[in-house]
VMD Tcl script that draws the C-alpha trace (Angstrom):
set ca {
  {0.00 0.00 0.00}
  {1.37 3.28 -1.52}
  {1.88 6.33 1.61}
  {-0.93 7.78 -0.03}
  {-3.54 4.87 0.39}
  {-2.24 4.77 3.72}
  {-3.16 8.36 4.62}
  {-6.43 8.29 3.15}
  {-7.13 4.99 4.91}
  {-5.99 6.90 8.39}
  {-7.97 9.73 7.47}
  {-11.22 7.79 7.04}
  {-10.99 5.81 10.13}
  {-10.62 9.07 12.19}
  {-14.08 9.37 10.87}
  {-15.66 6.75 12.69}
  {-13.72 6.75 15.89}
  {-11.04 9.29 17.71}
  {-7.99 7.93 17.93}
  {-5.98 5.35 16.75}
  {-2.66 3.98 18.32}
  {0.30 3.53 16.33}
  {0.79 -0.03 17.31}
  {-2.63 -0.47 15.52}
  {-1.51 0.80 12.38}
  {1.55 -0.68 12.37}
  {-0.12 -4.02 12.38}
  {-2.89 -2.76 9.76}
  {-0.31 -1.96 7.18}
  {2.02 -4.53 8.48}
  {4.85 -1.37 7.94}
  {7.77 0.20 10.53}
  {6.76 1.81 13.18}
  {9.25 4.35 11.45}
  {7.07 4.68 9.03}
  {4.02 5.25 10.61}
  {5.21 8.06 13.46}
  {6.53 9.62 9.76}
  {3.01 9.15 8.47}
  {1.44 10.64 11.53}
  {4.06 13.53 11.43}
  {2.64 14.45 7.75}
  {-1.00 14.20 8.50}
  {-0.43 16.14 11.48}
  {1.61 18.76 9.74}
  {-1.00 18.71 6.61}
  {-3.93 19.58 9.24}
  {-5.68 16.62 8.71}
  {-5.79 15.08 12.45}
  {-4.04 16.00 15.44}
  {-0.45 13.89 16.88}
  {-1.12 12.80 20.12}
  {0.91 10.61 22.53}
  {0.57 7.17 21.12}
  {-0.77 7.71 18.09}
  {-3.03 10.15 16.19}
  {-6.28 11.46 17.20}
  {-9.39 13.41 14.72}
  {-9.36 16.98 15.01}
  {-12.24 18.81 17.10}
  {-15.57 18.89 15.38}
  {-19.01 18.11 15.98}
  {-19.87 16.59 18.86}
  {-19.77 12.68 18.36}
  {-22.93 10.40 18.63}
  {-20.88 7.78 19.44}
  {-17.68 7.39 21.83}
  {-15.42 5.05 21.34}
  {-13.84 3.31 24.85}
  {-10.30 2.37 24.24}
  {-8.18 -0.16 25.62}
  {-7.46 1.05 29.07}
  {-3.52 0.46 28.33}
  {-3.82 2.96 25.27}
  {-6.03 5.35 26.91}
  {-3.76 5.44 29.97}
  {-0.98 6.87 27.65}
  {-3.55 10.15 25.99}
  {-3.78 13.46 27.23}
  {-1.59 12.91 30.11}
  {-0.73 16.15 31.21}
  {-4.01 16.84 31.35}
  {-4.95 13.84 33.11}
  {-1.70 14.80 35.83}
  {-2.70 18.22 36.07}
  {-6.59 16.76 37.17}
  {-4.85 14.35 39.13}
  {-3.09 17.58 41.01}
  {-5.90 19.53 41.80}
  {-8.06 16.25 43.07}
  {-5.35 15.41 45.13}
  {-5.76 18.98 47.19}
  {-9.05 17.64 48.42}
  {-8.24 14.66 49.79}
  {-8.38 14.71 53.78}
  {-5.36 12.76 55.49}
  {-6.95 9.76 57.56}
  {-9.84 9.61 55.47}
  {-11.35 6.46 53.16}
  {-11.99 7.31 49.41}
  {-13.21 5.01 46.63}
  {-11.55 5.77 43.41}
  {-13.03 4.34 40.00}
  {-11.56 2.83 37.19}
  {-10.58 4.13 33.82}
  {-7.55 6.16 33.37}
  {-7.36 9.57 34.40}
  {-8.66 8.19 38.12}
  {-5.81 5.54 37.54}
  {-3.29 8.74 37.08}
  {-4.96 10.34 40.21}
  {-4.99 7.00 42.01}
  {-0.76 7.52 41.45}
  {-0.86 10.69 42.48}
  {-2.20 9.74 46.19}
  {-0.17 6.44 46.14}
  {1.52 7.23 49.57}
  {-1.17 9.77 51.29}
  {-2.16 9.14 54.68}
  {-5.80 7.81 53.34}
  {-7.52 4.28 52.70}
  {-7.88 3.81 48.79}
  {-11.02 1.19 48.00}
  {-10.59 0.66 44.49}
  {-12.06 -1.94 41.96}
  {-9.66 -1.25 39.42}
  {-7.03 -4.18 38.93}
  {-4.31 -1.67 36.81}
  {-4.69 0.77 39.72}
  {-4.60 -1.85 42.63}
  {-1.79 -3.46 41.10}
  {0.17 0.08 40.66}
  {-0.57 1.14 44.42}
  {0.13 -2.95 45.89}
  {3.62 -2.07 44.41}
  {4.28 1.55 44.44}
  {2.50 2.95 47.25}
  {2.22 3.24 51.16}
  {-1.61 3.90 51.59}
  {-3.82 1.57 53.27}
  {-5.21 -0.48 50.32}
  {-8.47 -2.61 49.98}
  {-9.88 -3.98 46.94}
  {-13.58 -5.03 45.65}
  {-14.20 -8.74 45.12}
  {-15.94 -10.03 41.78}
  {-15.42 -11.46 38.03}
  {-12.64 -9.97 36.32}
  {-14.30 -7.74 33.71}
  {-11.06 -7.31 31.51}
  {-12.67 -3.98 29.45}
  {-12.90 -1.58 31.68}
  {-10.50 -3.44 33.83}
  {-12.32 -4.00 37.24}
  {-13.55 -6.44 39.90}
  {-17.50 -6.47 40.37}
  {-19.82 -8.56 41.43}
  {-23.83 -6.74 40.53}
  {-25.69 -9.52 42.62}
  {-23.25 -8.61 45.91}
  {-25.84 -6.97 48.13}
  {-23.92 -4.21 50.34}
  {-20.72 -3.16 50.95}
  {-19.64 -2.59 55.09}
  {-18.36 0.63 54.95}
  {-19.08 4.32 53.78}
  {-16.60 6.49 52.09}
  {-15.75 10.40 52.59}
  {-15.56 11.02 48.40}
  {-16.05 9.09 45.59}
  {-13.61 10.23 42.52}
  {-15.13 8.96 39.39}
  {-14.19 9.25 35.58}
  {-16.92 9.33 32.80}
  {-16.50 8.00 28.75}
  {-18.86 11.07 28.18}
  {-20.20 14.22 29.93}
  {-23.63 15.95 28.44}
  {-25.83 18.33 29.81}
  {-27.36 15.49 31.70}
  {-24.20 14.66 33.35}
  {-22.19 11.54 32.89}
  {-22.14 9.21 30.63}
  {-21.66 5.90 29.52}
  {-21.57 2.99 27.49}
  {-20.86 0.17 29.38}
  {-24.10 -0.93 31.66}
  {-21.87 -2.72 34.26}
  {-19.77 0.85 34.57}
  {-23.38 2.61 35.42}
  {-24.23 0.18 38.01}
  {-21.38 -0.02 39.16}
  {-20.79 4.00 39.68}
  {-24.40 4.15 41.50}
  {-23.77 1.64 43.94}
  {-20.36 3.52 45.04}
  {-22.24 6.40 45.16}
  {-24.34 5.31 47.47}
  {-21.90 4.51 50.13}
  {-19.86 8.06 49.41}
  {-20.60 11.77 51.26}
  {-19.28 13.49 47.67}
  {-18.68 12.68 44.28}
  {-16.03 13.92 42.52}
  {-16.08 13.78 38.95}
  {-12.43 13.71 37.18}
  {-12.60 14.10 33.10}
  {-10.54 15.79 30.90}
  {-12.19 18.15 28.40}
  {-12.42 16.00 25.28}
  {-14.93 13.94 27.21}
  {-17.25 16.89 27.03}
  {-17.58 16.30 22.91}
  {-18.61 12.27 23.58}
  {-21.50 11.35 23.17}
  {-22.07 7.61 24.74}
  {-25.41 6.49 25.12}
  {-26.45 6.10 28.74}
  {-26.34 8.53 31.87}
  {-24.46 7.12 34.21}
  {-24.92 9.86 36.61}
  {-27.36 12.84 36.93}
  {-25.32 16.27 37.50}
  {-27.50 16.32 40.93}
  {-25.71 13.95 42.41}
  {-22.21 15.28 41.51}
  {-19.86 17.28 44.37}
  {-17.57 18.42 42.44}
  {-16.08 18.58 38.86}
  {-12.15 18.78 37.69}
  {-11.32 19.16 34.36}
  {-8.36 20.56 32.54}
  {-8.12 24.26 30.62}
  {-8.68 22.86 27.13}
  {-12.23 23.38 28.48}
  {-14.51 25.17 26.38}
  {-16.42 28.41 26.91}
  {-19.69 26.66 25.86}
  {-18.79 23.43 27.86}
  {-17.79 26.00 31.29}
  {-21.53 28.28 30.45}
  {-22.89 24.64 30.21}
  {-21.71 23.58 33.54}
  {-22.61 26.31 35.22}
  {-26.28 26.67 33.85}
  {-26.36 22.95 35.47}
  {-25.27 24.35 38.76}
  {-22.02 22.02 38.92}
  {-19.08 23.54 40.79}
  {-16.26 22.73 38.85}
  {-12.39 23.55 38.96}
  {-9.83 23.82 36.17}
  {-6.69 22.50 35.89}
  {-3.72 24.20 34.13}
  {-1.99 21.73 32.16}
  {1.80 22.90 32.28}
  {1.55 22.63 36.21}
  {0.41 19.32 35.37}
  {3.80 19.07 32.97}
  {5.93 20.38 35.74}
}
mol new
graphics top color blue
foreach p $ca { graphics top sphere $p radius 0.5 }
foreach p [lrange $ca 0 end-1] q [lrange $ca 1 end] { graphics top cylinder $p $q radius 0.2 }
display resetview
C-alpha cells in the first residue's frame, strides 16, 4: 500500500472513531513503526488530524454520537498532562486519615498515582490501579471482590448486596459528559458508579475536556448527584456556560503545572 492509500485509509478511520494507536496501524499496514510516526508527522503537519501521545487522534468537530472506549492500556498513555494536572488539583481535596473510593478508567488511575503514599484508605475496583498502588504505594489499600471484567478493567460482582463501609468522596471518571451529566456505554460501569455512590458523602467527577464532545449512550450519573467537577483548561467556553447553567461547581486545571 502506496503512503498515499495509507493516509487516506488513516484519514477515514478518524471518521468513525477518535484515535488510533500507532501499534494499531503498524499491524494494519504490516509497515515500521518508522514509518508510521513519519506518516502521523505528515497528517499532522498537513492539518488533517491531530499527533497525540501514542498515536493520532481526529481533530475537534461536531460533537460525536458515538464514543469510542479504548483499551485502558492505550487510553492510559492520551492526554496525560491533562490527566496529571486533574490528578493535582483532586489530590488537594483529599483529607489525610480519610477512606476514598476511586473508580476505574484512566485519568482516576493517574490520580490513584498521584495519592499512592497519602495518609488515606484507597477502595478501588480497578485491577491496573490496585496493582500500581500494591507495588508503588504506602496507603492503606483494599480492593472489591468479583469477576474480572477485563474492558474496563475492574472487579465487580452486581448480585453482591452491600458493601460494610461508607466512604468520605467518591472520585469517578466518565466516557462522556452531556448536559445530563455523565455518561456511559458500558451498563456494568453505570451500576457499578451508583452503587459507590451510594456509600460516598461526595462525588467527585475527574474528566478531561475531550470527554465533554462524547457522546455515549447512557447517563451514568445525573449532575445532581455530583460534588464536584475537575477538568483541565482545554475546556470550552460553551462546555464551562454549560456547567454552570447545570449548577455544577467545577475547577480547572492548568496543564503545564500538570507538565511540571
Amino acid at each position: 500500500m502506496s503512503e498515499t492509500q495509507r493516509h487516506q485509509t488513516i484519514t477515514d478511520l478518524l471518521t468513525e472513531r477518535a484515535f488510533a494507536s500507532a501499534k494499531e496501524l503498524q499491524v494494519m499496514f504490516n509497515v515500521s513503526a518508522a514509518t508510521i510516526r513519519r506518516d502521523i508527522d505528515k497528517l499532522h503537519e498537513a492539518g488533517v488530524a491531530q499527533k497525540v501521545h501514542g498515536g493520532i487522534a481526529a481533530l475537534d468537530g461536531p460533537p460525536r454520537q458515538r464514543a469510542v472506549s479504548l483499551p485502558f492500556i492505550e487510553n492510559r498513555d492520551i492526554a496525560v498532562g491533562a490527566k496529571t494536572a486533574i490528578a493535582h488539583e483532586a489530590g488537594k481535596l483529599v483529607r489525610d486519615g480519610s477512606l476514598i473510593i476511586v473508580h476505574g478508567g484512566s485519568t482516576c488511575f493517574h490520580f490513584g498515582r498521584h495519592i499512592a503514599n497519602r495518609n488515606v484508605r484507597v477502595f478501588t475496583n480497578s485491577m491496573p490501579l490496585a496493582g500500581y498502588l500494591s507495588e508503588h504505594g504506602t496507603c492503606q489499600l483494599t480492593v472489591g471482590g468479583g469477576d474480572l471484567h477485563r474492558e474496563p478493567g475492574i472487579l465487580y460482582d452486581p448480585a453482591r448486596g452491600s458493601y460494610e463501609f461508607y466512604a468520605s468522596q467518591f472520585f469517578v471518571g466518565s466516557l462522556g459528559v452531556s448536559s445530563e451529566g455523565l455518561l456511559e456505554s458500558h451498563p456494568l460501569l453505570v451500576r457499578f458508579i451508583n452503587d459507590m455512590c451510594d456509600l460516598s458523602n461526595e462525588i467527585i467527577v475527574l474528566v478531561d475536556s475531550r470527554k465533554f464532545r462524547e457522546r455515549p449512550p447512557k447517563l451514568a450519573l445525573p449532575f445532581a448527584r455530583v460534588t464536584r467537577l475537575i477538568t483541565d483548561d482545554g475546556l470550552s467556553d460553551r462546555d464551562a456556560a454549560m456547567l454552570e447553567d447545570q449548577g455544577v461547581s467545577f475547577t480547572v486545571a492548568q496543564t503545564r503545572l500538570g507538565a511540571a
